[in-house]
C-alpha positions as CSV (number, residue, x, y, z in Angstrom):
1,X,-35.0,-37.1,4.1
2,X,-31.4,-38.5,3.4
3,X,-30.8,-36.9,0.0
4,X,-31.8,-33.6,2.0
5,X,-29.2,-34.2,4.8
6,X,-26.6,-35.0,2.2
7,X,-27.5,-31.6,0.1
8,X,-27.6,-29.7,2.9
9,X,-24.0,-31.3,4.2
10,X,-22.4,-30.5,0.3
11,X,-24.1,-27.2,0.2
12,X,-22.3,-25.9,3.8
13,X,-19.1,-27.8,2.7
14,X,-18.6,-25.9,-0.4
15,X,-19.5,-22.7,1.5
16,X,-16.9,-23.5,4.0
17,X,-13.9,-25.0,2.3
18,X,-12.8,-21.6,0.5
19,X,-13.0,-19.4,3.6
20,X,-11.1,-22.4,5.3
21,X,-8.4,-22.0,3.0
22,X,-8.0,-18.5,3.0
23,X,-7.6,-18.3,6.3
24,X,-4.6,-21.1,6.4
25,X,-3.6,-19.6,3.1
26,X,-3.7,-22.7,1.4
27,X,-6.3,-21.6,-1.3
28,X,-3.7,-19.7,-3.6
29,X,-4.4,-18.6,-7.0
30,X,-1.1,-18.6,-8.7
31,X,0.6,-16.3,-6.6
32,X,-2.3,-16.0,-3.8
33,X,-5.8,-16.1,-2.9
34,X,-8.2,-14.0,-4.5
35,X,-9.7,-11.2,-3.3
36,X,-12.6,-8.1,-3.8
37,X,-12.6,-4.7,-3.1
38,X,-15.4,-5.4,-0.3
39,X,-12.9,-7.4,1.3
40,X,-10.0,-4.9,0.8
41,X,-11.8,-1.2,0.8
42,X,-8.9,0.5,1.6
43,X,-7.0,-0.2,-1.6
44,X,-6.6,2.1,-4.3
45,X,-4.4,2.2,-7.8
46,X,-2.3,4.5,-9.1
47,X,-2.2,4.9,-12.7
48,X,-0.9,7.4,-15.3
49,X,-3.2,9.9,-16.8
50,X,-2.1,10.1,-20.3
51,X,-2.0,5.8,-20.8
52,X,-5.4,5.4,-19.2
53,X,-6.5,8.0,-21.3
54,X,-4.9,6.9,-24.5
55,X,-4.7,3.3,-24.2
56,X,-7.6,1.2,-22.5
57,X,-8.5,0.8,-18.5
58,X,-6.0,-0.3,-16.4
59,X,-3.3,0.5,-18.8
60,X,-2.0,3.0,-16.8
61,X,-1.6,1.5,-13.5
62,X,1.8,1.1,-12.4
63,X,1.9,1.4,-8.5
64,X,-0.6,0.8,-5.3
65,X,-2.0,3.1,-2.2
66,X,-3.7,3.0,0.9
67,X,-6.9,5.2,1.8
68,X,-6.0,6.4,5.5
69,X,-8.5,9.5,6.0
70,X,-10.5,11.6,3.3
71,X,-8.5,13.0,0.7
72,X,-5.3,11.3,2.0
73,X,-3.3,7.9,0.9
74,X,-0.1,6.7,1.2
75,X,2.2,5.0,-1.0
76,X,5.4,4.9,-1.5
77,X,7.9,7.8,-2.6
78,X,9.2,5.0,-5.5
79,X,6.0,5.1,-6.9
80,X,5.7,8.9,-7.5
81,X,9.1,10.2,-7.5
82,X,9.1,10.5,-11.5
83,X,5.0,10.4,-12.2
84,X,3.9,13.0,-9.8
85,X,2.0,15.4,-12.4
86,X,0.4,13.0,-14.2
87,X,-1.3,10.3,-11.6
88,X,-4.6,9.5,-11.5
89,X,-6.4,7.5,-8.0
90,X,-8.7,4.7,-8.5
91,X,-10.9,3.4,-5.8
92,X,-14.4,1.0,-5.2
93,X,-12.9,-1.3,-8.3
94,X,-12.0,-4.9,-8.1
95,X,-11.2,-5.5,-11.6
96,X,-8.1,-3.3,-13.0
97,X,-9.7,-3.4,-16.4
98,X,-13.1,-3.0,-16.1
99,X,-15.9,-0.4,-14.3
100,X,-18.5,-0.1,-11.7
101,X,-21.0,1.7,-10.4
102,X,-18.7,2.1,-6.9
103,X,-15.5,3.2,-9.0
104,X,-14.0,6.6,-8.4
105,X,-11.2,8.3,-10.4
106,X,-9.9,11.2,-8.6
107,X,-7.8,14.1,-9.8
108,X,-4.6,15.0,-7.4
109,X,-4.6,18.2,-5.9
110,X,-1.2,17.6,-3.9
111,X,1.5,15.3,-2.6
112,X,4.5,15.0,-0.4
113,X,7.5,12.6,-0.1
114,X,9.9,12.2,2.2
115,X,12.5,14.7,1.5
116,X,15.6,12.2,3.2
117,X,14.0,9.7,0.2
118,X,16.6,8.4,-2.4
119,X,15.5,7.1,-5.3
120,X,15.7,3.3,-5.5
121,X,16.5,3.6,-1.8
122,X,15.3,1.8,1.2
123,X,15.2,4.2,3.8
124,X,12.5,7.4,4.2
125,X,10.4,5.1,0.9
126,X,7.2,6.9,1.9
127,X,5.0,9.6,0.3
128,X,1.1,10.7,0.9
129,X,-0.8,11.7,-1.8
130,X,-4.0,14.4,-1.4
131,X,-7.0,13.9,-3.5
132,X,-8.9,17.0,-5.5
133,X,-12.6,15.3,-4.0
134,X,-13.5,13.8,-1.3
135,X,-13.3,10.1,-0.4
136,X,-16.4,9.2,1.2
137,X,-16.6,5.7,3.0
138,X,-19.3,3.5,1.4
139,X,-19.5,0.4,2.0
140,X,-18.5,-3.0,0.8
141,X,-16.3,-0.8,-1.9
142,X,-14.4,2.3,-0.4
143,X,-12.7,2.8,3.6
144,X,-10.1,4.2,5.9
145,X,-7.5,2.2,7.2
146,X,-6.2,3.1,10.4
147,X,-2.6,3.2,11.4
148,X,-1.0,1.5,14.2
149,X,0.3,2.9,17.1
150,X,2.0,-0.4,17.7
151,X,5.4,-1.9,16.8
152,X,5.1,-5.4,15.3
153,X,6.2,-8.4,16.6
154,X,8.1,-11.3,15.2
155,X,5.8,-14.0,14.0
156,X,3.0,-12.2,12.8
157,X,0.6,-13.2,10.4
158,X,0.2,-10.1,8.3
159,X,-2.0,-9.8,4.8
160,X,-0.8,-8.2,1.2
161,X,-2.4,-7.8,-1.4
162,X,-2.8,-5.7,-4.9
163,X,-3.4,-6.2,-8.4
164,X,0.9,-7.2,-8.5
165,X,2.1,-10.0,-10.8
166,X,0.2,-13.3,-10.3
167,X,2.5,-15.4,-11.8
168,X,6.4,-15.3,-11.7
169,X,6.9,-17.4,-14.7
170,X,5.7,-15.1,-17.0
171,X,6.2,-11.6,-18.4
172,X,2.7,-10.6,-17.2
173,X,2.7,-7.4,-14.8
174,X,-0.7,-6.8,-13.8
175,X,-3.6,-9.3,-12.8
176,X,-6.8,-8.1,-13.8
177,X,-8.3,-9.7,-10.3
178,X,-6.0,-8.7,-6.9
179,X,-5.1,-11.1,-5.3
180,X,-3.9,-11.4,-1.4
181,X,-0.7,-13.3,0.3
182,X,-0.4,-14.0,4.5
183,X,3.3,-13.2,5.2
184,X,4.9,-13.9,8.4
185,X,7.1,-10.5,10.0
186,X,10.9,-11.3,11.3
187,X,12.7,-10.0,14.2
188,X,13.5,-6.4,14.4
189,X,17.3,-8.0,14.4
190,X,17.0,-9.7,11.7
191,X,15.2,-7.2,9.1
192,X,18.0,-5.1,10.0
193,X,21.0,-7.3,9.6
194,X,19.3,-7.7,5.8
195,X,19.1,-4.7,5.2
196,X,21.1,-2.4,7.2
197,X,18.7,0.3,7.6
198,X,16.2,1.3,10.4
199,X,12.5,2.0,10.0
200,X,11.4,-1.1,8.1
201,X,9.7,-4.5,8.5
202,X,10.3,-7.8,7.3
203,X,8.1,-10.5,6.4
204,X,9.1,-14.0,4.5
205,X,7.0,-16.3,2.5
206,X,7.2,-19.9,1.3
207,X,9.4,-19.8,-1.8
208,X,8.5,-18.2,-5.1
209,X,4.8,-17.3,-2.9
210,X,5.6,-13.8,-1.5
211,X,5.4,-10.0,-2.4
212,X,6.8,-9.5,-6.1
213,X,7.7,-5.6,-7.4
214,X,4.3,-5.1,-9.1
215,X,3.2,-5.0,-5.0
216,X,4.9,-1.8,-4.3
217,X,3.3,1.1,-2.9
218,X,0.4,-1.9,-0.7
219,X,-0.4,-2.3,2.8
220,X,1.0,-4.5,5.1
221,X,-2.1,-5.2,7.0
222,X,-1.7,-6.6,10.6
223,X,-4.9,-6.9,13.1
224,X,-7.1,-4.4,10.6
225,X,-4.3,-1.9,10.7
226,X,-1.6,0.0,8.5
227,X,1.6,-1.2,9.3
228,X,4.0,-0.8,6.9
229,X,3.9,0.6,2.8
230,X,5.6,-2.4,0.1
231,X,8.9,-1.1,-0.5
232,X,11.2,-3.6,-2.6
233,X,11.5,-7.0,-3.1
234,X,15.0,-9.1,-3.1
235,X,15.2,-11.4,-6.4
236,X,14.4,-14.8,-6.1
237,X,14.1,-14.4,-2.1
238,X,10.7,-15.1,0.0
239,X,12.4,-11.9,2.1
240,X,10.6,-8.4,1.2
241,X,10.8,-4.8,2.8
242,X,8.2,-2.6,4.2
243,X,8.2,1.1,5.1
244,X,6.9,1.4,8.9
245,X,4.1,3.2,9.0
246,X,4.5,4.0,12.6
247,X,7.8,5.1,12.4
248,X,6.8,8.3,10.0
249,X,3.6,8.9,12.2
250,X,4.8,12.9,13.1
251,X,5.8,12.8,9.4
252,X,2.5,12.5,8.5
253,X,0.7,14.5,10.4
254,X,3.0,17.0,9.9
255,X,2.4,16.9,5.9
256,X,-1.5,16.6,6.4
257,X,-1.7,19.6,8.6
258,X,0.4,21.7,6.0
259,X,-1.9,20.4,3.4
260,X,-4.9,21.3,4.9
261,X,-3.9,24.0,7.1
262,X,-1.5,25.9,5.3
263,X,-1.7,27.7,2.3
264,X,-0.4,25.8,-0.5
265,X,1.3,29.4,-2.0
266,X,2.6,30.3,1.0
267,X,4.1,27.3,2.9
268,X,7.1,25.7,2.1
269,X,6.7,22.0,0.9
270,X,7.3,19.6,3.5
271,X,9.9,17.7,1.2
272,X,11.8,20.7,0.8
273,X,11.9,21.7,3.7
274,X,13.2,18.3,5.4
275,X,15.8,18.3,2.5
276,X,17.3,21.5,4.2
277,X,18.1,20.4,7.2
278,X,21.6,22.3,7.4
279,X,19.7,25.7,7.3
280,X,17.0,24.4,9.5
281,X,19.8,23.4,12.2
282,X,21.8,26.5,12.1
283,X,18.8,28.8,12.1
284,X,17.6,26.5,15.4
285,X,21.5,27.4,16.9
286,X,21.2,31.1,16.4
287,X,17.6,31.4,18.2
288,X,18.8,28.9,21.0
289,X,21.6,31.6,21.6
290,X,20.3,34.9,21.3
C-alpha cells in the first residue's frame, strides 16, 4: 500500500514539475522552453521555394508568420521585402526538418506590405501574406489567432516563440524543435525613448535569454492574442522590438478586403498605393474644393 502511495506521488510529480516550470519560465532549453505545434497552432514558417526544393526540409526557412483568418498571415515586411516570388507557407509541423500527417505547404497567391516600410527599418515593419488554399482549423495542429483590440500594458507577461536560434554561442540558425520565451513589455515611454519611433512594443528578458533575429516575423502573444509581429533585435541587449498589431488594424483590413474583394487586375496594390501619398493628398484637395 506504501510503495503504491509513493508511485503514485513520483508519477503526479513528474507530470507536474514541467508544466510548473513553463509557467515560471524556469524550464528553458538553451534559449527557452520547448514547445509543439498543438501548443502554438497559429505558427507557420516561411521558407524559400527553390532551397526546400533543392536542398532538404527546412532548408529553406528563413522567417516566421502568424495564421490570423483563412488564407491570411502576417509577418513582417523584412521577411518578404526581397523573397516575395519565391516563398512557400508551412503549417501543422513541429519539427522544421521533418513531416506529418497534419503538415501543409501552401502556394502564395498574394501579399501586401506596408508601403511607408523601409528596408531594415523599424517603423511600418508589417506585411500579410494570402494563401492559394484554404487554411482550415484542425485541431491540436493548425488555428487562427485573434488580434487585440487592446493596447498593452507595462509589465506584461507575453509569450514568443519560433524555430529562431536556440543557442547564442554558436553559428546555428535554426532549431529543428521551436522553442518558446515569457518576455515582460516596457512602458509605452520607454519603448519609445529606445527607439524613437511610434507604433511598437517593448519587451526585455534576462540577459542572453530573449528574442534573437532568427525570431523575426513571430507573434507576440499576450492573453491568447496577436499583439505585436518580431521586428529586430538590439545586439547583445535583453531589449527587442515588436510591430503593434493593433496599431495597423484599418491597415489590414483594408489589404484583406482588396484581396478578396477586389480584382487583383484591376485594383491598385495597397503598397503602391500608400507609397503615393502626394497624389492621393492633392487629388483629396481638388474634390474637397470643387
Amino acid at each position: 500500500m506504501v510503495a503504491s502511495v509513493i508511485l503514485i506521488i513520483q508519477i503526479t510529480l513528474l507530470c507536474l514539475f514541467p508544466l510548473i516550470n513553463i509557467t515560471n519560465g524556469q524550464y528553458r532549453i538553451m534559449q527557452g522552453f520547448q514547445v509543439g505545434i498543438s501548443e502554438l497552432p497559429y505558427m507557420a514558417s516561411l521558407r524559400i521555394k527553390g532551397l526546400e526544393h533543392n536542398s532538404r526540409i527546412g532548408a529553406g526557412m528563413f522567417c516566421h508568420a502568424t495564421i490570423i483568418r483563412n488564407r491570411v498571415l502576417l509577418t513582417s515586411a523584412y521577411c518578404i521585402f526581397e523573397n516575395q516570388e519565391d516563398i512557400l507557407v508551412v503549417i501543422g509541423n513541429t519539427y522544421l526538418k521533418g513531416m506529418s500527417h497534419t503538415m501543409k505547404v501552401l502556394e502564395i497567391s498574394d501579399w501586401r506590405s506596408h508601403g511607408l516600410y523601409k528596408y531594415d527599418g523599424l517603423p511600418y515593419d508589417i506585411a500579410m501574406i494570402f494563401t492559394e488554399s484554404d487554411i482550415e482549423p484542425v485541431d491540436g495542429s493548425v488555428g487562427y489567432l485573434p488580434l487585440s483590440k487592446d493596447a498593452i500594458k507595462p509589465n506584461t507577461h507575453c509569450l514568443l516563440a519560433g524555430w529562431g536560434q536556440s543557442n547564442p554561442s554558436t553559428n546555428q540558425t535554426w532549431s529543428n524543435i521551436p522553442h518558446a520565451i515569457w518576455l515582460r513589455t516596457v512602458s509605452k515611454l520607454d519603448c519609445y525613448m529606445y527607439t524613437r519611433e511610434p507604433g511598437l512594443i517593448c519587451t526585455k528578458a534576462e540577459k542572453n535569454m530573449g528574442a534573437v533575429f532568427g525570431d523575426i516575423g513571430g507573434a507576440l502573444v499576450c492573453d491568447y492574442k496577436l499583439y505585436g509581429i518580431s521586428s529586430q533585435v538590439e545586439s547583445d541587449s535583453s531589449l527587442a522590438t515588436f510591430t503593434e498589431v493593433r496599431a495597423y488594424s484599418k491597415w489590414i483590413r483594408a489589404a484583406m478586403y482588396l484581396h478578396f474583394n477586389g480584382s487583383r487586375n484591376g485594383i491598385m496594390a495597397l503598397r503602391s498605393i500608400c507609397s503615393q501619398r502626394p497624389l492621393i493628398l492633392a487629388i483629396s484637395i481638388y474634390v474637397a474644393t470643387k
